[in-house]
N, C-alpha and C positions, 0 to 999 in steps of 0.2 A: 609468713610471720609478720604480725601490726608490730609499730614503732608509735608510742605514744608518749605525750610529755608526761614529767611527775604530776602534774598542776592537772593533766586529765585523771591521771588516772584517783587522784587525791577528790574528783569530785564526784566518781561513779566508780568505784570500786569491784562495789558487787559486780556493774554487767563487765566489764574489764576480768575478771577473777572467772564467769562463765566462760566467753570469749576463752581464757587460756584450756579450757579445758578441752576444747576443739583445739588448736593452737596459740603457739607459745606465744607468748604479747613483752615484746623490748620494752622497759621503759627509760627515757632519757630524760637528761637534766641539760637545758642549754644546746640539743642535739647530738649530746653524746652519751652513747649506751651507758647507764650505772645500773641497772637491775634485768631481772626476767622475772617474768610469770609462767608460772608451769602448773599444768593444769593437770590433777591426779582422777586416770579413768574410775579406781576402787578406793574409797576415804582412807584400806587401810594402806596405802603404797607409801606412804610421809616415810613414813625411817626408812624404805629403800632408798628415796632422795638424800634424804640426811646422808646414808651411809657415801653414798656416792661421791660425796663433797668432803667427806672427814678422812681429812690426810695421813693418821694414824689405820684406819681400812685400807685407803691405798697401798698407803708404805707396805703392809704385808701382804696385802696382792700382789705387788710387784716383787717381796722376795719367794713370795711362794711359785711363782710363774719362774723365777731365777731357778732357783729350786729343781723346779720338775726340768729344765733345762739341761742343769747338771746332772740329772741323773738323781737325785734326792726324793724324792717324790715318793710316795704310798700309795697303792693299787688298789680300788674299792675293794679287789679280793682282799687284799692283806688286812685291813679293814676289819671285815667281815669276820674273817678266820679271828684276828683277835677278841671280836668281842661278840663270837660266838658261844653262845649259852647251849648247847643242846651237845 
């Protein structure tokens, strides 16, 4: 992983932006990490990203995993059986 200042990455973006598509590239202000660059192997991956940082996603990943913990949880059969058409 490159660590590069904002000031670099502000004057060459583009190969910066390649660069993360191979790996992820730090960018710091003063020497201390405030960004990443992350580089998406398929254009359409962006909203996987997004999702992955939207704390509203999380929050119900983590009650769903609580969930299947407790004993809560739905079984692809059960699933299936419900919204079997045939």
């Amino acid at each position: 992983m490159k660590q590069v200042s904002i000031e670099e990455v502000e004057t060459d973006l583009s190969g910066y932006l390649q660069q993360a598509q191979k790996d992820s590239v730090i960018i710091t202000r003063e020497g201390v990490a405030v960004g990443i660059l992350i580089g998406l192997e398929d254009p359409e991956d962006w909203w996987e990203e997004l999702l992955l940082h939207n704390p509203k996603f999380l929050s119900r990943v983590a009650q769903a995993r609580k969930d299947l913990r407790e004993g809560k949880g739905v079984t692809i059969e059960e699933i299936g059986a419900k919204y079997d058409n045939s």
